[in-house]
N, C-alpha and C positions, 0 to 999 in steps of 0.2 A: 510831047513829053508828058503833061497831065495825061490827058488820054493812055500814054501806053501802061502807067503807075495806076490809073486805075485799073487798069481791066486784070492786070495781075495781082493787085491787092486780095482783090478775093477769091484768087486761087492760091495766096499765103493762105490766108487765113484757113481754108480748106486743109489746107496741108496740114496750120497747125493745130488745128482741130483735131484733127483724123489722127494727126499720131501722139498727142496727149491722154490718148482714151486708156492705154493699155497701161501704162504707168498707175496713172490712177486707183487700176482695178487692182492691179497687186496693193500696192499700197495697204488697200480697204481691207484687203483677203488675210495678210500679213497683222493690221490692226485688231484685225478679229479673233485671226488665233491666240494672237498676245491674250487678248483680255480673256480667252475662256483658259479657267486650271487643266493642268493636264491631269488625265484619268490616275488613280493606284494602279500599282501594275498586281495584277492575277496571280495571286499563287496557289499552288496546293500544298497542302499541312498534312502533316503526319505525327502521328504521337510518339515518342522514343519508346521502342522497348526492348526487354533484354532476348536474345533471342542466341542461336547457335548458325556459324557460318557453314558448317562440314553439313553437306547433305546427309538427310538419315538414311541409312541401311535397313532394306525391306528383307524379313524373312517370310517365306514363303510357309503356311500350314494349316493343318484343317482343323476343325471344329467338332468338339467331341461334348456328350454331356459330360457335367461335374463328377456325376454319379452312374454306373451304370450296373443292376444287378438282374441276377441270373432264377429266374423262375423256375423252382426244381418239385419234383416230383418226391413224396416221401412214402408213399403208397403204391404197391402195384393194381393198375386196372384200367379200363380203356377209358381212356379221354373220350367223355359225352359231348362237353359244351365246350368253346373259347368265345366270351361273348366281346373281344377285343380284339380289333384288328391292326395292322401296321399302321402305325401313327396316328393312331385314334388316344386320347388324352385319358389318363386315369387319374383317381383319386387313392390316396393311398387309404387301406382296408376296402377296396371296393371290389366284388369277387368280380373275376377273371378267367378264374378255369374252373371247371366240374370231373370230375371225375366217377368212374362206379363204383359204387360204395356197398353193393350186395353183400360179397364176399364179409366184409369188415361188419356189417349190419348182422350177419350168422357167426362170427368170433364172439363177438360180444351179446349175444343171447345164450350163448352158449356158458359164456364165463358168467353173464346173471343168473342161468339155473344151478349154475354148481356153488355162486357164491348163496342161495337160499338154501341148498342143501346144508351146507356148512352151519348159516347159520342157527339151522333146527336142530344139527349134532350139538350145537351150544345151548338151546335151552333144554335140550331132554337132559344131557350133562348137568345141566344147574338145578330140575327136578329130581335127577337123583341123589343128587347131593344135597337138596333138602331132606328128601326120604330119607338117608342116613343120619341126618342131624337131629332127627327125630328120636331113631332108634338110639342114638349117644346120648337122650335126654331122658331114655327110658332105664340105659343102662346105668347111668348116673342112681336112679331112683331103685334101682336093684340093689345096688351099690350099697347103698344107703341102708337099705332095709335089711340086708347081712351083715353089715357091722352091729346095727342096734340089736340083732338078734343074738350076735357073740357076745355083747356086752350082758346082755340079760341072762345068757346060758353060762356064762362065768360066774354070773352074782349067785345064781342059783344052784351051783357045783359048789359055790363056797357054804350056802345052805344045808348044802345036803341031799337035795331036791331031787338032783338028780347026777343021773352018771357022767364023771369026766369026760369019757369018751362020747357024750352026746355035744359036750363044749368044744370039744375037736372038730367033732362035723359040720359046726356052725362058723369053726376059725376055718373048716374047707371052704366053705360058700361064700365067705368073704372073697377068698384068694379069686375064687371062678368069677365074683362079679367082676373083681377089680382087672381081671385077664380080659372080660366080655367087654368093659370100658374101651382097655384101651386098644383093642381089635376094633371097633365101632369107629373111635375116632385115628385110627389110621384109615380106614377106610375112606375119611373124609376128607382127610388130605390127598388121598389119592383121586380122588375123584375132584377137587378141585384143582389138581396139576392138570386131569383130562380138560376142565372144562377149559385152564387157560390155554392149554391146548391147542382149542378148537378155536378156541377166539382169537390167537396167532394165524391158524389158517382162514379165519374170516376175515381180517387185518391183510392180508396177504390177497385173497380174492376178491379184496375191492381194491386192492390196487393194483392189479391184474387187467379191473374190468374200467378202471378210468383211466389205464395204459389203453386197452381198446377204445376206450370211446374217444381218446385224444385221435387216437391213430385213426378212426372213424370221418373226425374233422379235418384229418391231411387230405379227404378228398375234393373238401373244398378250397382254391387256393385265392387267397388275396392280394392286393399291391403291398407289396413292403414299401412305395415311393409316390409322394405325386410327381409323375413325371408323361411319357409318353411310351408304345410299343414302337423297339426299335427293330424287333425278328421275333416271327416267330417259326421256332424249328419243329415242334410237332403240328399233327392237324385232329380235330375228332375224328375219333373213330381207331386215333393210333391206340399201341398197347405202349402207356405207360411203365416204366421201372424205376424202384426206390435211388435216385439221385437222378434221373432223367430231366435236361433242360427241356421247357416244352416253352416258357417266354423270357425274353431280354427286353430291360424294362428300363429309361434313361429319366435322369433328374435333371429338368432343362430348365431351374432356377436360375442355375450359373450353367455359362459357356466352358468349355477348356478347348486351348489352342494349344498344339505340341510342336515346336521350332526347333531346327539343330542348328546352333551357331559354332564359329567358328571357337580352336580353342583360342586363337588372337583379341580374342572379341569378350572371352571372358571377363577381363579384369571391371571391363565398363558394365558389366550387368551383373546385379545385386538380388536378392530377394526381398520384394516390398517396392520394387522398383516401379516406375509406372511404363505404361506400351500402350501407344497407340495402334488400332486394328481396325484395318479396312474391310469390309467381303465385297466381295464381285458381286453377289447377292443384292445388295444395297450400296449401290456406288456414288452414292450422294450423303452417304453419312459415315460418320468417323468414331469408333465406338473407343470408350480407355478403358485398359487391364491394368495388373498387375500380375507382378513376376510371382509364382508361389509355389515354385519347383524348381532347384537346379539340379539336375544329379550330378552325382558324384562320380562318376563313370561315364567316358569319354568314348567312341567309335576307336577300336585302335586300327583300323586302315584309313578311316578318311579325316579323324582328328575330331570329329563335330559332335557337341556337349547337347543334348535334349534339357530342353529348357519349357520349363509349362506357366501358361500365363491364364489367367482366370477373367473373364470381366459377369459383368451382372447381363440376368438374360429376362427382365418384369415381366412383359408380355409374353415371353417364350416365343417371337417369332424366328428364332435362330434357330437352326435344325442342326443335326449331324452331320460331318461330311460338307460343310460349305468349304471355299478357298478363300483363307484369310492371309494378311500382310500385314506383318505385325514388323513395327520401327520401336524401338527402347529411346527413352527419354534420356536427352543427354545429362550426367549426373554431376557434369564440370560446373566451376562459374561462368555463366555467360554473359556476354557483352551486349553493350547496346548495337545493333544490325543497323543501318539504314539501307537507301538505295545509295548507287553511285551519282545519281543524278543532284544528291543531294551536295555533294560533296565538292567545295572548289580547288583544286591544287593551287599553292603560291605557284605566282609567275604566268598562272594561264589561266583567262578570262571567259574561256571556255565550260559551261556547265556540263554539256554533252561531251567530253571527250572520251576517249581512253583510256581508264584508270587501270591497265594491269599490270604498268611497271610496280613492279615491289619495292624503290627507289623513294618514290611518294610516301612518306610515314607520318606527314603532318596536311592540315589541309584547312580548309573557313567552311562553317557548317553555317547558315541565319536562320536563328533562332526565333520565334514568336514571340512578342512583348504585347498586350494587351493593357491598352488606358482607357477605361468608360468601354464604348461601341468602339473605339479607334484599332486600330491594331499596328505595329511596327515591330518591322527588322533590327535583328542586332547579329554584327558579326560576329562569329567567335571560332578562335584554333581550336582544332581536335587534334587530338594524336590516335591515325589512324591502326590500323590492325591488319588482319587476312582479307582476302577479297575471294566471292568466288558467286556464281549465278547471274551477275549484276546487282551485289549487295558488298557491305563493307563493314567492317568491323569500326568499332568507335573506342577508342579502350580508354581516355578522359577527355574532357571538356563537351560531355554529355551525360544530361545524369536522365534515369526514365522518368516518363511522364510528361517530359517537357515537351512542348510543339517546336518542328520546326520544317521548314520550309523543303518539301520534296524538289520543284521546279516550279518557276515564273515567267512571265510573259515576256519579261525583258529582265535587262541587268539589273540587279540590287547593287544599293547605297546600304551602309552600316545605317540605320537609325529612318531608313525610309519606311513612309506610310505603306502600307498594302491591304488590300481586298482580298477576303478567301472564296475560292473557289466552290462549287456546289458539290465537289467529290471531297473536300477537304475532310479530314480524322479529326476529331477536337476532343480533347481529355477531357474527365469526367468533372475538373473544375470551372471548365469555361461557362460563360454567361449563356 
């Protein structure tokens, strides 16, 4: 009986060796997880902002300069030079076109010889109208010397001296000078009406000849713009005529974009309005306009209002004729947007679910609460809005600027700790 109690004792004790071990081990594994904290759960943050649910409406249009003017000919003569070619950059007053100027170089030597002639008819007129001032200065002193003569042949008649009738001959010679005076000085007035005369027709033939000389300088033509050659319709060698387009010349400061919208579409676009505008050209940047044209006149078959929107062009890498896509900035109030991810419906614990019953108008958004480095959740009702792309409308119990919580690692408590994410958005007041 000893004997049989030992030899099975220590294949108890085996036994209960062997199966004490596993117990144990949990035990230890369980102890340990107690004692370490469990991690914050992971969220990503986004910043409220206001934003519009309706997708934007893309108009389709192209790209014209702000300005575009017409290089005309004011002169007949054959185009020499165009020292500017299609889309080569100009300066404005910087010459462009030459023209031949022979013809206009023989008008105007012509109208300088005739206006010299004139002017010589003017001074020979003003020497003989000295010449006769002369003789008026002579006749004055004839003048003079007849009357002192009657005066003397009267005193002398009364003497006795001599005969009456020689006092009469001397009252003749009076009368003859005083008639030779004023013959002399009409004279002189006639001859200075001739001189103004001429000096009207010399007035007249210089502005004859700096009519040609202007018309001289229309054979050289300059930029009226800084901008760019966007045609050119003549070539050297053609024959010019007085109002002939020979360059089209674009002011590529500013862009203008020309859209037809609908007339439904009216009421929402304004003048001063702002537009976003894409080109195909540059598909990684997003340029903004403004509205600075509606007309007033509508398509009357297809309804669509041409509308022009302007933006700024500094470099001038915009050309003519790109394909733009222009959206008008929504002029409503808008709301604060989130994702739907953000968004919890009462009754469903579900972050991911669902949201496009329209039935759903309230919902728990967790918000960001930052203490020192810590950071904590806090629940809060919203009252939701429209829904549409996987976004949601917030219409209160969100105001902008505020963080709050896109999606997290696991479920949120009101008032739990959390840790942000390395993609997280943090407003411009965070630490």
């Amino acid at each position: 009986m000893f004997k049989y109690c030992s030899i099975l004792l220590p294949g108890l004790l085996l036994i209960t060796s062997g199966c004490s071990r596993s117990p144990a081990s949990d035990v230890q594994t369980e102890l340990s997880n107690l004692q370490q904290p469990a991690k914050p759960a992971a969220v990503d943050v986004a910043v409220a902002q206001p934003a519009s649910i309706e997708p934007d409406v893309q108009y389709i249009g192209t790209t014209f300069p702000v300005r575009e003017v017409a290089l005309r000919s004011r002169v007949e003569g054959q185009i020499i030079d165009i020292v500017a070619d299609m889309g080569d950059r100009v300066e404005q007053g910087q010459e462009v076109v030459r023209i031949d100027n022979s013809l206009s170089e023989s008008v105007v030597t012509e109208a300088k010889a005739e206006l010299a002639a004139l002017e010589s008819e003017v001074a020979s007129s003003q020497a003989s109208v000295n010449d006769v001032r002369a003789q008026v200065q002579q006749a004055r002193l004839d003048l003079q010397q007849a009357r002192s003569n009657l005066v003397r042949s009267e005193q002398l008649v009364e003497r006795g001296a001599i005969a009456k009738q020689d006092a009469e001959i001397a009252k003749t010679e009076v009368g003859k000078a005083e008639q030779a005076l004023r013959s002399i000085e009409q004279q002189v007035e006639n001859r200075l009406a001739a001189v103004a005369a001429a000096q009207r027709r010399v007035a007249a033939q210089e502005a004859l000849v700096a009519q040609e000389q202007r018309r001289q300088s229309f054979t050289v033509l300059t930029s009226p713009v800084t901008g760019a050659i966007v045609d050119r319709v003549l070539e050297p060698g053609d024959l010019a005529q007085p109002g002939s387009e020979i360059l089209r010349l674009g002011d590529f400061s500013q862009i203008q974009i020309k859209v037809e919208i609908s007339e439904l579409d009216l009421a929402s676009i304004k003048t001063g309005q702002a537009a976003q505008v894409r080109l195909d050209a540059f598909p990684d940047q997003t340029f903004t306009g403004q509205v600075t044209r509606i007309s007033p006149a509508a398509d009357a078959m297809a309804r669509l209002i041409p509308v022009e929107v302007t933006m700024t062009n500094s470099n001038r890498r915009i050309g003519q004729g790109l394909l733009a896509r222009v959206s008008f900035a929504n002029q409503g109030v808008s709301n604060i947007v989130v994702p739907e991810t953000a968004i919890q419906v009462a009754g469903d614990s579900s972050k991911n679910q669902d949201h496009k019953s329209s039935q759903a108008l309230e919902g728990t958004i967790f918000v960001l609460q930052r203490i020192g480095e810590q950071a904590t959740v806090s629940a809060r009702q919203v009252q939701l809005g429209k829904r549409a792309n996987s976004q949601v409308e917030v219409i209160s119990g969100l105001e902008s600027g505020e963080e709050f919580v896109v999606r997290s690692s696991k479920q949120l408590e009101d008032g739990e700790q959390v840790r942000l994410s390395f993609i997280s958005e943090l407003s411009e007041s965070a630490p």
